[in-house]
LUMFI-91331 format. One record per residue (C-alpha): x, y, z. Coordinates in steps of 0.02 Angstrom, whole numbers, plus 50000, padded with zeros to 5 digits. Each point is the difference from the previous one (the first is absolute). Example, Ala and Ser with C-alpha at 12.3 -4.5 7.8 and 13.67 -1.06 7.14 Angstrom:
# residues 2
PT     X     Y     Z
PT 50615 49775 50390
PT 50069 50172 49967
//
This chain:
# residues 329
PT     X     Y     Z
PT 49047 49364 51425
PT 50072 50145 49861
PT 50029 50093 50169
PT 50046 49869 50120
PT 50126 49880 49885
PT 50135 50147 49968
PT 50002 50018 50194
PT 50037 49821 50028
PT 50126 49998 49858
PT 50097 50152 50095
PT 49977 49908 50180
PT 50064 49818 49932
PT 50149 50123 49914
PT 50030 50087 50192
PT 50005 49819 50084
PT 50115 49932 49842
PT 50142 50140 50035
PT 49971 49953 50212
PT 50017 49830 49986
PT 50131 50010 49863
PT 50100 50112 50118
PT 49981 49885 50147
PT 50056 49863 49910
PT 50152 50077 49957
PT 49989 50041 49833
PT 50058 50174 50022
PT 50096 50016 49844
PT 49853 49947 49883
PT 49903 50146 50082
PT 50120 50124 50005
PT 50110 49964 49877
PT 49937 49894 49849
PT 49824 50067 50003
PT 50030 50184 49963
PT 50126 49953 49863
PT 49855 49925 49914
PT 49896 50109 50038
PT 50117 50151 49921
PT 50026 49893 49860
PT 49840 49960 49940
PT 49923 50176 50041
PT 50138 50085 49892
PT 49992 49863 49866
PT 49784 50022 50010
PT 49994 50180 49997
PT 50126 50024 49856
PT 49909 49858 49884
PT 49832 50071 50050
PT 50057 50207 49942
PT 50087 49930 49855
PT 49853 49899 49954
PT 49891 50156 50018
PT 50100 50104 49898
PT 50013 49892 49857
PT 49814 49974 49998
PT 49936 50133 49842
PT 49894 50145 50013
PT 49969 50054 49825
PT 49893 50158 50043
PT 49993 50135 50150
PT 49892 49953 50134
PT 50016 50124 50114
PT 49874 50008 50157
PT 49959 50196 50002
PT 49899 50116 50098
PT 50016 50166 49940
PT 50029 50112 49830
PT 50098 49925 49876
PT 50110 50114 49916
PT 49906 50081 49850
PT 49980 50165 49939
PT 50108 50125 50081
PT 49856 50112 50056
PT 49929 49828 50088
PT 50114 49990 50187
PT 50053 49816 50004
PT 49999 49905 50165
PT 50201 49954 49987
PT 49987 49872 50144
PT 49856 49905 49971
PT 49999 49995 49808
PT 50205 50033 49972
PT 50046 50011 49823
PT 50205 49991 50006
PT 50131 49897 50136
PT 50000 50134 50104
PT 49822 50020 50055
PT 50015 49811 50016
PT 50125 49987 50109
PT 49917 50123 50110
PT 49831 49901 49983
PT 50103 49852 50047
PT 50070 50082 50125
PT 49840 50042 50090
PT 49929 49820 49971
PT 50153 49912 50076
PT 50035 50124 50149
PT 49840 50037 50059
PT 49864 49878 49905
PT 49916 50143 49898
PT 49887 49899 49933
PT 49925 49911 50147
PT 49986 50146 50101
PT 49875 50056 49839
PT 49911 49849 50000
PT 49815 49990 50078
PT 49882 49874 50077
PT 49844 49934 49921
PT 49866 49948 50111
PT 49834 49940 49960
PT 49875 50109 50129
PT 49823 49992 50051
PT 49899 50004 49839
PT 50129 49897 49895
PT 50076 50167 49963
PT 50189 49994 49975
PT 50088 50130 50115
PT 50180 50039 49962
PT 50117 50054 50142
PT 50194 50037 50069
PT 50122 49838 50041
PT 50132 50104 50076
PT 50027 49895 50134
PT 50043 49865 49889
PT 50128 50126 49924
PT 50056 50042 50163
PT 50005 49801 50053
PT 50081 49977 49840
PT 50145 50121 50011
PT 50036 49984 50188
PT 50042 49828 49950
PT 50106 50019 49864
PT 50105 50138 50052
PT 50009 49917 50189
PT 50058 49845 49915
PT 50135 50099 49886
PT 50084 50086 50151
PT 49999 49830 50103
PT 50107 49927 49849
PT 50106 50129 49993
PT 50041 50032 50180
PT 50027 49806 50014
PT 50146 50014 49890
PT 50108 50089 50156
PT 50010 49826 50049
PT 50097 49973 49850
PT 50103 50162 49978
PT 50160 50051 50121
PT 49997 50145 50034
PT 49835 50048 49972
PT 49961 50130 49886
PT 49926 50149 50030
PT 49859 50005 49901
PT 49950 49839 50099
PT 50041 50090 50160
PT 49901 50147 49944
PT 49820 49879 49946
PT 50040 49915 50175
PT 49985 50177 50089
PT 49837 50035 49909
PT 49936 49853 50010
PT 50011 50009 50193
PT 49938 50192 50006
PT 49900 49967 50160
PT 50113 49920 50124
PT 49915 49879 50134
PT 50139 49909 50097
PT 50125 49871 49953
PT 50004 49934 49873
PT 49956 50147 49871
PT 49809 49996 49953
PT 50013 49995 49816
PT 49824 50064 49918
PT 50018 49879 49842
PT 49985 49854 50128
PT 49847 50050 50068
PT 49936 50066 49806
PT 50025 49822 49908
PT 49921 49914 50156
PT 49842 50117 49974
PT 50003 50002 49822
PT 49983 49815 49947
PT 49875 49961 50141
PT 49888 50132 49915
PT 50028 49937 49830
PT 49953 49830 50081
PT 49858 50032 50062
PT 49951 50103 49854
PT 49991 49860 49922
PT 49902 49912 50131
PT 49873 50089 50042
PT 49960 50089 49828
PT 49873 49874 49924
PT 50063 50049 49824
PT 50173 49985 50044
PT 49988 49846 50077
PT 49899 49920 49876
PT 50129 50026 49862
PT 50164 49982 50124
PT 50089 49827 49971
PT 50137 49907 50105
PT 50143 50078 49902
PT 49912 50176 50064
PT 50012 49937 50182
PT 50167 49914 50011
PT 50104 50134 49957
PT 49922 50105 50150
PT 50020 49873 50097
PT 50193 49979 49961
PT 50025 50171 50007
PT 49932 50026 50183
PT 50073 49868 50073
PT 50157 50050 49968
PT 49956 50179 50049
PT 49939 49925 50164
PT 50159 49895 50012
PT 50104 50133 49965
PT 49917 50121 50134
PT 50017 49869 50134
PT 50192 49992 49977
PT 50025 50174 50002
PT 49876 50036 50156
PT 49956 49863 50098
PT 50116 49844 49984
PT 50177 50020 50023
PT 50110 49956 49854
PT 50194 50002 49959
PT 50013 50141 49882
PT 50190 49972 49994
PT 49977 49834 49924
PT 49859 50027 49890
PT 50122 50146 49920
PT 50133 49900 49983
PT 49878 49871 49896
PT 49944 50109 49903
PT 50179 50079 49940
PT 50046 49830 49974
PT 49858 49960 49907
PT 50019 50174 49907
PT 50182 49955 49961
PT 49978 49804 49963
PT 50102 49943 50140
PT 49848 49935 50105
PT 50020 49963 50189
PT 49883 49952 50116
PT 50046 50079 50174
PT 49943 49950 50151
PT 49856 50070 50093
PT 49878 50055 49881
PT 49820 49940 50066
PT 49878 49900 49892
PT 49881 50155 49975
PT 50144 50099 49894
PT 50014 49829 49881
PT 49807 49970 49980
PT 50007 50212 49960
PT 50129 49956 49881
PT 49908 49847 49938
PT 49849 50095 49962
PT 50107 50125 49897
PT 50047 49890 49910
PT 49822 49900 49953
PT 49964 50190 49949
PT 50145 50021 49876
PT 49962 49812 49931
PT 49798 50044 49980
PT 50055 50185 49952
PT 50030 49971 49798
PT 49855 49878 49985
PT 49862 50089 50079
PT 49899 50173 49980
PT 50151 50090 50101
PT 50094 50026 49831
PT 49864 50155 49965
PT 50173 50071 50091
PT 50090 49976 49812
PT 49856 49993 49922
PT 49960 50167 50035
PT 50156 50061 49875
PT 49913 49908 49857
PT 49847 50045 50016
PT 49941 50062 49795
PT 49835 50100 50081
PT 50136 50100 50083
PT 50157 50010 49959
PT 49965 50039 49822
PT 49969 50223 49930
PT 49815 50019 49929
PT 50095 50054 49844
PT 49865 49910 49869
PT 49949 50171 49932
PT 50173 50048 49951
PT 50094 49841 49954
PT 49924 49868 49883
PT 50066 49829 50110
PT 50023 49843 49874
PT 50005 49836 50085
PT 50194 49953 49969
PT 49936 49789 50042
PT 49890 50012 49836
PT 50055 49889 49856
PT 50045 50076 49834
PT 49861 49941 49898
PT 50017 49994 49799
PT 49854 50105 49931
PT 49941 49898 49844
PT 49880 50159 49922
PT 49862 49988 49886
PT 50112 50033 49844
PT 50106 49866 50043
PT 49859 49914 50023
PT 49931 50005 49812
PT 50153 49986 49946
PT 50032 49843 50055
PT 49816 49931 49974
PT 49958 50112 49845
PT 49964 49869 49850
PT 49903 49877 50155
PT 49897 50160 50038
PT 49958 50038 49809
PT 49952 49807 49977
PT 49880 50000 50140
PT 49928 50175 49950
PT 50054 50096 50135
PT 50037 50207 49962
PT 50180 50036 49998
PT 50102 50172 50017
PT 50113 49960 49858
PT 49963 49881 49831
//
């Protein structure tokens, strides 16, 4: 049921928006919706950063792999053990950009013999990043449905994107790359017994969410005719808060936009915020600096030392009655 629930949850979602629709209530689904949606998901993702940020970290945790900087006849790994902002902003860099750290990671098995075999997970890097980075340039080459004129750097990811030309309309290779990535990183979790055994329903609804409104958004732009026209000029209005609802646009663009926006909603509240979380992160945005710099925790309370003098000064005579040594008569 961990696996089957989320699907049902996404299907009664799909036949929500289609009935909603066909009852007439365009303007809750294409209007009022994705207002909240915004609104929440900006409001959720600040609180949940600032949150973070204030939480303390009163020593340097750093997760490192290499050298740490030591004597200068010792070379010192400066990415995976950085000791100053610089190599940790490149570290960061590499983590962010192309998930460093996952494409490091290994596989343990348990083979014949109950020996423990270790081995490579670079397809779950590859899954991993073909996702992300397919997802990124979708967002941003959506927002030419916002922008007039589009700009060129949007132009520019469009022509890339659509490198290999097959027909009309352009073939765009991030379409084809989200589809493939999140039904391998479903049935990752599937079939892998481990996986599977430790997956919940919060694992399985965001992939879900997420390919349904790939799969939505793929059948608008290939197979099912829609009113591009109109679903531009909803989204400028939308984009300039004088919302409109033209005439013409087909159910499947307002359960796509529907879905969107159960995303943004779940977004701040679920395990998606690893995308701010990632920033905050003490085991690696922090320098391995602990050698160098003596780090006092600034949330420690100034405590009043009350020494042993002070001590037998203040119990002296008490002390001599009892018969206990003291420093001074």
């Amino acid at each position: 049921m961990k696996i089957i629930s989320p699907l049902i949850i996404v299907l009664l979602l799909i036949a929500l928006a289609y009935f909603g629709v066909a009852a007439g209530l365009t303007a809750l689904f294409g209007v009022v919706i994705p207002y909240i949606a915004i609104v929440i998901f900006l409001l959720g993702f600040v609180y949940r950063v600032i949150n973070w940020a204030k939480s303390p970290v009163p020593f340097r945790i750093p997760t490192t792999c290499g050298q740490e900087k030591s004597l200068d006849w010792i070379k010192q790994n400066k990415v995976d053990n950085p000791s100053n902002t610089l190599g940790v902003l490149i570290r960061m860099a590499f983590e962010i950009l192309l998930f460093r750290s996952l494409f490091r990671n290994t596989k343990a098995e348990v083979s014949s013999g109950a020996k423990v075999s270790y081995g490579s997970s670079k397809w779950l890097w590859l899954g991993g990043i073909v996702f992300h980075w397919s997802f990124l340039i979708i967002l941003v080459r959506h927002s030419r449905f916002f922008l007039e004129p589009i700009p060129g750097l949007i132009s520019l990811l469009e022509k890339g994107d659509s490198i290999f030309q097959f027909g009309v309309p352009l073939f765009y290779l991030t379409d084809a790359g989200i589809l493939a990535a999140v039904t391998y990183l479903f049935f990752r979790r599937v079939v892998a017994p481990q996986i599977k055994y430790i997956s919940q329903p919060a694992d399985y609804f965001p992939l879900y969410l997420i390919l349904s409104i790939a799969i939505t958004g793929v059948l608008m732009r290939y197979f099912i005719r829609v009113d591009v026209v109109s679903i531009k000029a909803l989204a400028r209005g939308l984009a300039t808060f004088q919302p409109n609802i033209p005439d013409g646009i087909g159910v499947l663009f307002y359960i796509h936009l529907f879905l969107v926006s159960v995303l943004a909603l779940y977004f701040p509240f679920s395990k998606l915020m690893h995308l701010g979380g990632v920033f905050l992160s003490p085991t690696r945005n922090l320098a391995n600096n602990n050698r160098a710099v003596r780090h006092i925790n600034p949330w420690n309370p100034d405590i009043k030392f009350h020494t042993y003098a002070e001590y037998e000064d203040e119990f002296r005579e008490n002390m001599k009655k009892v018969g206990l040594p003291v420093d001074k008569e």
